[in-house]
C-alpha positions as CSV (number, residue, x, y, z in Angstrom):
1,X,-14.1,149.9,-24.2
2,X,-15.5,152.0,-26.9
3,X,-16.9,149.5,-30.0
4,X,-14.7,151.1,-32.9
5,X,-12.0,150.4,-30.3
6,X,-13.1,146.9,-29.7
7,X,-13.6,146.2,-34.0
8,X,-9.6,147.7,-34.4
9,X,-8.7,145.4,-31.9
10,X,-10.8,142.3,-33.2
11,X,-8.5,142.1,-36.3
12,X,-5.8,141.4,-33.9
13,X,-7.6,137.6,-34.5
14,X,-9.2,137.3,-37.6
15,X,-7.5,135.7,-40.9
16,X,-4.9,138.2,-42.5
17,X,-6.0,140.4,-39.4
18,X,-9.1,141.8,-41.8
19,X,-7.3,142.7,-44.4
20,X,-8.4,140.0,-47.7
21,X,-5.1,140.0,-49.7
22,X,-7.9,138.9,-52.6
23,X,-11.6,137.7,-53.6
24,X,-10.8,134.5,-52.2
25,X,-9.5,135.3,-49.0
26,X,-13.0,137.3,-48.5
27,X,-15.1,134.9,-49.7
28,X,-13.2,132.6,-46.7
29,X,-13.3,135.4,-43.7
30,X,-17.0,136.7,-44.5
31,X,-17.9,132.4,-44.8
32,X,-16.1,132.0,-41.8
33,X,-17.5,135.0,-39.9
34,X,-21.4,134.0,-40.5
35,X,-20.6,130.7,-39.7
36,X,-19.3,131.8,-36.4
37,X,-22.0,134.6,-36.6
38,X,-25.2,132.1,-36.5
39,X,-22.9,129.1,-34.4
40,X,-22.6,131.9,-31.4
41,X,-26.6,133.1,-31.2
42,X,-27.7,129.7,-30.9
43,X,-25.4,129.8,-28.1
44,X,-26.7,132.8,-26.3
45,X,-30.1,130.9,-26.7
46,X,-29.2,128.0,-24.8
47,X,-27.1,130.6,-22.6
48,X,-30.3,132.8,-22.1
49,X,-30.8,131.8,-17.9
50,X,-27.0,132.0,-17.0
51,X,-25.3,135.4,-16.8
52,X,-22.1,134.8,-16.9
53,X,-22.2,132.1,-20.1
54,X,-24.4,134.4,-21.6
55,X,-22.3,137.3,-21.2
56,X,-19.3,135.3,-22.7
57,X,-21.8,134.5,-25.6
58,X,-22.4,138.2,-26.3
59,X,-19.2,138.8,-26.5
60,X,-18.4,136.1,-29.2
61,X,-21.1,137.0,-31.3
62,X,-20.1,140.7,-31.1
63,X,-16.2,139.7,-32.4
64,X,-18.1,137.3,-35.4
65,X,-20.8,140.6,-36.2
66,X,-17.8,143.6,-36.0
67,X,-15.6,141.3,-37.9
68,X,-18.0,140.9,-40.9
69,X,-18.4,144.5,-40.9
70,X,-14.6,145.0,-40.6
71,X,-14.3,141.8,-43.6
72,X,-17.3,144.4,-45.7
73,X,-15.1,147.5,-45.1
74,X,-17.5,149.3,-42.9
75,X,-17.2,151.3,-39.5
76,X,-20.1,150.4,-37.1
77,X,-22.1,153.3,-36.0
78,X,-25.9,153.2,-34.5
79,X,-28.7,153.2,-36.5
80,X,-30.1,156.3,-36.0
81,X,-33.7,155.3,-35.9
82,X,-33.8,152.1,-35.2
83,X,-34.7,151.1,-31.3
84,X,-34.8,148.0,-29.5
85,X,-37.7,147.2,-27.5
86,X,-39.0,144.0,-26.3
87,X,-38.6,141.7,-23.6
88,X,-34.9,139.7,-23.2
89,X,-36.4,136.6,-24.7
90,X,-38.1,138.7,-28.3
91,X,-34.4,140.2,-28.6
92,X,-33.0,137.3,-28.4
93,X,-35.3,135.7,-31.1
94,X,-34.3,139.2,-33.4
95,X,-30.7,138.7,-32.9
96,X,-31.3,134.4,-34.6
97,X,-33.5,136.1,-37.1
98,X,-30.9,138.8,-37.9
99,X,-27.6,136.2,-38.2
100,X,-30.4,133.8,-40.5
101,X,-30.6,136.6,-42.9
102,X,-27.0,137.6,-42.6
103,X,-26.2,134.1,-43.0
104,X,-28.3,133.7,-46.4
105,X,-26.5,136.7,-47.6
106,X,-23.6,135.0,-47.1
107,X,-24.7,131.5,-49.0
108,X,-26.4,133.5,-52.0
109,X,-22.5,135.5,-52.5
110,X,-20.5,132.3,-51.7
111,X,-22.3,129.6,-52.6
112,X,-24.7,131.1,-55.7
113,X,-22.3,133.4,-57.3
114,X,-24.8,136.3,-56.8
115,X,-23.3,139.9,-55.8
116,X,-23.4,140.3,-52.2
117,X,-25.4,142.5,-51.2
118,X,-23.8,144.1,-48.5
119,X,-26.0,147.1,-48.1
120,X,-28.3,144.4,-46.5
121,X,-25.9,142.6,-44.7
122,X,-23.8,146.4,-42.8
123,X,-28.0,147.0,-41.9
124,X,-29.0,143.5,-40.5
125,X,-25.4,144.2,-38.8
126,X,-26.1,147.4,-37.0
127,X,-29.2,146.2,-36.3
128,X,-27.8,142.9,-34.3
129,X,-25.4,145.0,-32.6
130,X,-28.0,147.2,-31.1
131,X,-29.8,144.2,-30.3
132,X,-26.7,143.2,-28.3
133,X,-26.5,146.3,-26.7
134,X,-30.1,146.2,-25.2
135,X,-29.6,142.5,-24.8
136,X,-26.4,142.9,-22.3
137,X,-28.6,145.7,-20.0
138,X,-30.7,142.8,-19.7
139,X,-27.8,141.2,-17.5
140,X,-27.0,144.8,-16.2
141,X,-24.0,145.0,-18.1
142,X,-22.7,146.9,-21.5
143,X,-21.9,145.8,-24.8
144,X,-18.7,148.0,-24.1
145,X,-18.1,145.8,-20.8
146,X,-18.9,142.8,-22.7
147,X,-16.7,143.2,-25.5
148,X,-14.0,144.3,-22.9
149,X,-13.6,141.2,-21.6
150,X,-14.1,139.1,-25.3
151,X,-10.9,140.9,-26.3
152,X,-9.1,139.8,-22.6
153,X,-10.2,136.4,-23.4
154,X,-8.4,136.6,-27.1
155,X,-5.7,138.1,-26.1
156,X,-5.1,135.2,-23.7
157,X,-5.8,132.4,-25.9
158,X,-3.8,134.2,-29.1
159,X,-1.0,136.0,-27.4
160,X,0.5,137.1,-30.8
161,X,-2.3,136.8,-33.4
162,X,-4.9,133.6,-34.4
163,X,-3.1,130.5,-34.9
164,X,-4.2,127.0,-35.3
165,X,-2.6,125.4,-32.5
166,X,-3.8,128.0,-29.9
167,X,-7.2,127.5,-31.3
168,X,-6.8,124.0,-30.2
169,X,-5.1,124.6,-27.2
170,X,-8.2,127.4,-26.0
171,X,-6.0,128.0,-22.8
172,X,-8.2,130.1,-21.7
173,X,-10.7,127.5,-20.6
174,X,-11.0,124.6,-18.2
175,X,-9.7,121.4,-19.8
C-alpha cells in the first residue's frame, strides 16, 4: 500500500473523517492525534524485542503521525535530504524524541494559546515517518506492509467509520 493511499484511507477513522468542521474540532483531532502520537512510541519501546507487537505498534503510530498531517492539511512526501541511519535501538529513541517535540507543539497551540507552528510540526512529521520506514526494515518488513495491515485492522474494528462503542468493543483483539 502506497502511504498517500494509506493517509486517504486513515480518515476513514478519525473524528469528522479529517475534515475539522471548525477551530475547535482541530484543536480536539490534532490533541487527540499527539496524544495517541506519543501513547503509541512508548509502545514500540516496550515492543522493541517482539516482531510481531512491534509491527502492530508501527502501524499505530503511523495512523496517529499521517493523521496529524492529514488534521495540518499536508500531503506526506520524503524529506529529500534527510536519512536515517543508526542502529534499531537510536531510531527508536529519534522517533520518542520526535513525538516529544510534536507533542509540545501541540500543548504550546492548545494549551498556551500560541500559533501552532506547523512548519515545525509537518518536519518533525516527515521526519518520524522516515524513521518508521527504516525502523520496519529492521523487522524485514515495509512501512507500506505495515500500514497495510493497520488499515485491515481498522477496518475490522470500525466497519463503517470510528464509533465509540466499537472502540470499546476492539473486536479485533483477544478478550
Amino acid at each position: 500500500m502506497n502511504l498517500n493511499k494509506f493517509q486517504e484511507l486513515s480518515k476513514r477513522t478519525m473524528p469528522l473523517q479529517g475534515e475539522p468542521k471548525n477551530h475547535i474540532h482541530k484543536e480536539h483531532g490534532i490533541t487527540n492525534y499527539a496524544l495517541g502520537l506519543i501513547g503509541e512510541c512508548v509502545e514500540v519501546l516496550s515492543a522493541a524485542n517482539d516482531r510481531e507487537a512491534i509491527l502492530k505498534e508501527i502501524g499505530d503510530v503511523s495512523h496517529y503521525a499521517f493523521g496529524l498531517l492529514t488534521f495540518l492539511g499536508e500531503i506526506y512526501e520524503p524529506l529529500a535530504n534527510y536519512t536515517v541511519e543508526g542502529t534499531k535501538e537510536s531510531i527508536i529513541n529519534k522517533i520518542i524524541i520526535l513525538s516529544g517535540e510534536i507533542s509540545e507543539q501541540v500543548k504550546k497551540f492548545v494549551f498556551h494559546r500560541h500559533e501552532l507552528n506547523s512548519s515545525k510540526m509537518i518536519l518533525a512529521l516527515k521526519m518520524l515517518i522516515q524513521n518508521l520506514v527504516a525502523l520496519a526494515g529492521f523487522y524485514d518488513s515495509s512501512l507500506e506492509q505495515i500500514c497495510k495491515m493497520n488499515i485491515d485492522k481498522l477496518k475490522l474494528r470500525y466497519p463503517d467509520k470510528f464509533n465509540v462503542e466499537d472502540s470499546k468493543k476492539r473486536v479485533d483483539t483477544v478478550q
